[in-house]
GUTI-376675 format. One line per 8 residues: number of its first residue (from 1); their letters; for each residue x, y, z of N, C-alpha, C. Coordinates in steps of 0.02 Angstrom, whole numbers. Atoms other than C-alpha are relative to their C-alpha. Layout:
! GUTI-376675
NUM> a> X:Y:Z:X:Y:Z:X:Y:Z; ...
This chain:
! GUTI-376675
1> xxxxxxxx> -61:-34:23:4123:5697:6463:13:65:38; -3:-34:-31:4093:5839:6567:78:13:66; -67:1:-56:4262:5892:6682:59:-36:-53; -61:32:52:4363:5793:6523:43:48:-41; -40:-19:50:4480:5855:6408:29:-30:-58; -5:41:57:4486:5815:6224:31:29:-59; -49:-11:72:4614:5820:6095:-4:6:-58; 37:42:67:4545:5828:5923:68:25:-63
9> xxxxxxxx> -39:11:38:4688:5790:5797:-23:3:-59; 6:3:70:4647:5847:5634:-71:61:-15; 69:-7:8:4536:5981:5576:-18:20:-80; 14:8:50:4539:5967:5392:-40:-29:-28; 35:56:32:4446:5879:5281:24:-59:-28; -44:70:42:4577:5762:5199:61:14:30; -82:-17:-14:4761:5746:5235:38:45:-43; -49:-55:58:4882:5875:5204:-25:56:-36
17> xxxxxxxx> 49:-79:41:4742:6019:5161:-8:35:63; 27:-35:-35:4677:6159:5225:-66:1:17; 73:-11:2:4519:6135:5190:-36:-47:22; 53:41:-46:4377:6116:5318:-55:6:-11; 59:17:-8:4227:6114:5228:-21:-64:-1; 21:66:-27:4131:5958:5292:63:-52:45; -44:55:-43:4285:5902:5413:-38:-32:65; 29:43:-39:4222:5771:5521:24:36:65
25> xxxxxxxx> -41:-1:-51:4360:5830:5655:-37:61:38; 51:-26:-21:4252:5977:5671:-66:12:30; 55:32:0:4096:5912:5678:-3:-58:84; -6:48:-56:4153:5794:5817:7:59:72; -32:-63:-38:4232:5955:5915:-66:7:15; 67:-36:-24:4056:6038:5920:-23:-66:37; 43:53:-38:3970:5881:5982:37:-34:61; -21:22:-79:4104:5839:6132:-3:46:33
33> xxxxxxxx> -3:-56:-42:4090:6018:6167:-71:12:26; 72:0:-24:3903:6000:6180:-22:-71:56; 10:55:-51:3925:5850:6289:18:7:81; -35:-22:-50:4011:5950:6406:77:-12:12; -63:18:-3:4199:5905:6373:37:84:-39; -52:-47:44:4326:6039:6339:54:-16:-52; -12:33:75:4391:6017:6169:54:65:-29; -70:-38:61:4573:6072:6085:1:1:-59
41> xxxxxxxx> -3:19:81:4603:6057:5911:52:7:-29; -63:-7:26:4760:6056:5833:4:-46:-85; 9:25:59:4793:6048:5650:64:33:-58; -68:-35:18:4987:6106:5565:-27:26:-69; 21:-32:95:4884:6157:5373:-70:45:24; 78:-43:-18:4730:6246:5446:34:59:15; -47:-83:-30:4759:6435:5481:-74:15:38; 56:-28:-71:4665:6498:5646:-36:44:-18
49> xxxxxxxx> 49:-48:26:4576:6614:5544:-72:-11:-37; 47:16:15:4484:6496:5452:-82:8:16; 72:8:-34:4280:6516:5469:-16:-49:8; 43:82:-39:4236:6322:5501:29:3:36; -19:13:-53:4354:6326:5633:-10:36:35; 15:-67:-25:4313:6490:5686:-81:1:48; 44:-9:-3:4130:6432:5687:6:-55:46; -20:61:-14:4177:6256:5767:4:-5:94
57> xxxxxxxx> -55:-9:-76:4300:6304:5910:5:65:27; -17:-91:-25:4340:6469:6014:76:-6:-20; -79:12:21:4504:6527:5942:66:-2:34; -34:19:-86:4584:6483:6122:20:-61:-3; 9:60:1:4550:6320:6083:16:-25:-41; -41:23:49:4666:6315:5923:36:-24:6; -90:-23:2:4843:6289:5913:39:-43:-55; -24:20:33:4948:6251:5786:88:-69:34
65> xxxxxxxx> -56:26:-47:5075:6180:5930:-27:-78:23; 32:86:-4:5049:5987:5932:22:0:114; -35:13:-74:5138:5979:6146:-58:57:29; 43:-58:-20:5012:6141:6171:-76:-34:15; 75:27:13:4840:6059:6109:2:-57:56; 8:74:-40:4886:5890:6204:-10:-4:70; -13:-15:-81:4955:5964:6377:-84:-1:28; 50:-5:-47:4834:5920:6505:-50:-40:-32
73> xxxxxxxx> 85:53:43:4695:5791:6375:13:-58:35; 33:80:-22:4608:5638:6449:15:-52:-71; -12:21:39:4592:5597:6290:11:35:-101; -26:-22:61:4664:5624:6100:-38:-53:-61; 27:50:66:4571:5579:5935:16:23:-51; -48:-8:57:4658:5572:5784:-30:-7:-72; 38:13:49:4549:5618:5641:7:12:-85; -39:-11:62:4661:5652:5501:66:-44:9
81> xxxxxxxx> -57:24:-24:4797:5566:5441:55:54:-37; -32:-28:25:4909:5710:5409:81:-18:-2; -83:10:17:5113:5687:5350:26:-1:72; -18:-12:-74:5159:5754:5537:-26:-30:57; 23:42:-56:5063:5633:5638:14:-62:-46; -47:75:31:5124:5494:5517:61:-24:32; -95:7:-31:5299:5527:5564:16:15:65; -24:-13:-77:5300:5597:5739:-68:-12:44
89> xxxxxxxx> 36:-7:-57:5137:5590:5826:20:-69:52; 5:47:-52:5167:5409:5915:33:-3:56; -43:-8:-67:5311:5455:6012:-28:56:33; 41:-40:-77:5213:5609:6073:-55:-3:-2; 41:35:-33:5078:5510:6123:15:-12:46; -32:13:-55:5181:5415:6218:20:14:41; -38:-19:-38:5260:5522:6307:-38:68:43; 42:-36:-24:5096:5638:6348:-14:9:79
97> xxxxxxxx> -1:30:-96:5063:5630:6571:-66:33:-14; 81:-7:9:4891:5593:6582:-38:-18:-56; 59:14:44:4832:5554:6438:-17:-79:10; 38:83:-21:4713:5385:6461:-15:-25:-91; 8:31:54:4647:5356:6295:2:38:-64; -34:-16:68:4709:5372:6095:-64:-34:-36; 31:16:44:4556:5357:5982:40:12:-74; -40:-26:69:4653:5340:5794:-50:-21:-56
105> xxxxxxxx> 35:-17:33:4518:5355:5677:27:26:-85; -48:-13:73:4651:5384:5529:53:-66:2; -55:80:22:4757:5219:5556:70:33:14; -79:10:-19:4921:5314:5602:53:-3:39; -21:36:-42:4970:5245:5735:7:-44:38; 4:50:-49:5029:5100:5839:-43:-16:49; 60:-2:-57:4872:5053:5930:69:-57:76; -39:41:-47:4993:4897:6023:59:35:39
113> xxxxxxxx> -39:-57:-48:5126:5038:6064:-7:22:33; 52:-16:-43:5012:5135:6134:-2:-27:75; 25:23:-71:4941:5031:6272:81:-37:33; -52:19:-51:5127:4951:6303:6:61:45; 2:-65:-33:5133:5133:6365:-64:5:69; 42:9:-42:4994:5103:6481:-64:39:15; 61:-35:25:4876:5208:6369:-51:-62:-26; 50:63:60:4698:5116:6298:4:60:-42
121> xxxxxxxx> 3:-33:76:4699:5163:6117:-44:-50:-42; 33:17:46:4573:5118:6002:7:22:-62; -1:-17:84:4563:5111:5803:-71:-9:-31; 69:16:38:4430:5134:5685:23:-30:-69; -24:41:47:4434:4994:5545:60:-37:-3; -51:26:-14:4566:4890:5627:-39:-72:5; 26:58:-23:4494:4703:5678:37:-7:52; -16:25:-42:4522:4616:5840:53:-35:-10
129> xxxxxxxx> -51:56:24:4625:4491:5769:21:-2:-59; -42:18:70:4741:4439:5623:-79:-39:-36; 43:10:46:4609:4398:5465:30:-93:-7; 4:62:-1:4616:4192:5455:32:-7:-79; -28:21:68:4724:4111:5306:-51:5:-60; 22:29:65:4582:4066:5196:-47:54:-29; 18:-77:1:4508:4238:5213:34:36:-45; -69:-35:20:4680:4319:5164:-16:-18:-99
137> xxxxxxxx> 18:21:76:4647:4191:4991:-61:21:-38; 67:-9:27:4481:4225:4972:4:75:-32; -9:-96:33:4506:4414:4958:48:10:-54; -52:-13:31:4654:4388:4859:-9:-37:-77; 24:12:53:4571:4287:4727:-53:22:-37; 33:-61:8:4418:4400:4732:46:51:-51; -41:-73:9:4552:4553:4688:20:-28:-59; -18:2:90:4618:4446:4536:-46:-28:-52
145> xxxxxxxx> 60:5:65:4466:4401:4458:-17:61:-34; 25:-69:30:4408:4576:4462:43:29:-48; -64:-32:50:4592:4625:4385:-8:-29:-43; 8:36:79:4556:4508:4240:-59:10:-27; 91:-16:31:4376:4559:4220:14:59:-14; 0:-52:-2:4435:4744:4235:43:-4:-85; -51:10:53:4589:4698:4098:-47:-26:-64; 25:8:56:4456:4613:3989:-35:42:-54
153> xxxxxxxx> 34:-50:33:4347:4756:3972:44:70:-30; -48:-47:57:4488:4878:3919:34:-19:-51; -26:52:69:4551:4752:3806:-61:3:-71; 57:-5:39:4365:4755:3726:-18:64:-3; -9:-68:12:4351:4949:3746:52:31:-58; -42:-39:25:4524:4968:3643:-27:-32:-64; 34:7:58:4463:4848:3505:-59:31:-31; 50:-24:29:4307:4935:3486:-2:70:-22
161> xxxxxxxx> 5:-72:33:4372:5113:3464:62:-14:-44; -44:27:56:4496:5035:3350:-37:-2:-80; 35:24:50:4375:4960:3247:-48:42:-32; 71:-53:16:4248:5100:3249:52:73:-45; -26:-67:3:4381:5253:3234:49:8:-41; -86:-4:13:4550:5193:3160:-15:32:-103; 1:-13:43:4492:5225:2983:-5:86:-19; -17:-87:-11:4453:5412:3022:53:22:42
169> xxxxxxxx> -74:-19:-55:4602:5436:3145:64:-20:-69; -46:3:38:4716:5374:3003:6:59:-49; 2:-47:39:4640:5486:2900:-4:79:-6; -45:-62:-25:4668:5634:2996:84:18:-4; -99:-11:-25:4856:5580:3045:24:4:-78; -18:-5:69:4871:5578:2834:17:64:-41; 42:-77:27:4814:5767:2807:41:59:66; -40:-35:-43:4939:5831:2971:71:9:-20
């Protein structure tokens, strides 16, 4: 990684926060920066003041400017899926000079867009291929057993605080 340049998209902990205690996006930052790669970070809910990012990144190496962080990256990894890379990051991906590869590690974006662009982009928790018909069923009858096993037991939860409670619950609502 050494002589690279790396984009790190996200340095929150969840989408749409500020907060970076235990953000992965961080955590990744230090370890490409210890690989020898120079490492951006860009994140529109984080404030450059923060101490994990403070402790993370040099505060050079912030920016709240998505076209700022990117200018000049090999590559961009996308470790949040925040509202603003939902809705706009794919077109400026696309339209980055130079950038080679789009790790999306949050799912929000067009990996197939992408490379029509004549970027490689990888996803984490995507599959190679479309999931096979009987797969698709299998999971889908899985999902409604559980919903009728789940429905049984609150069905048998409501009878039992019925049966246990309703005689003192009446006899409160009598005395209000």
């Amino acid at each position: 990684l050494s002589g690279r340049t790396v984009a790190v998209l996200g340095a929150a902990y969840r989408a749409d926060a500020d907060d970076t205690r235990n953000a992965p996006g961080l955590a990744l930052a230090r370890v490409l920066q210890e690989a020898g790669a120079t490492v951006r970070v860009h994140d529109p809910f984080v404030r450059p003041t923060d101490v994990n990012l403070r402790a993370a990144v040099a505060p050079e190496a912030f920016s709240h400017d998505l076209a700022t962080t990117l200018h000049g990256a090999d590559v961009a990894i996308i470790c949040v899926a925040h509202a603003p890379y939902r809705t706009a990051l794919q077109a400026t991906l696309a339209s980055v000079p130079g950038l080679q590869l789009v790790m999306d590690g949050a799912n929000v974006v067009s990996l197939e867009a992408l490379r029509a662009t004549g970027r490689q982009a990888r996803g984490v928790g995507r599959g190679a291929q479309a999931p096979s018909p009987a797969l698709v069923q299998t999971v889908a009858a899985a999902f409604r057993a559980v919903e009728v096993a789940v429905a049984n037991e609150v069905e048998a939860l409501v009878e039992w605080y019925d049966a246990t409670y309703r005689g003192p619950l009446e006899a409160c609502l009598l005395y209000t």
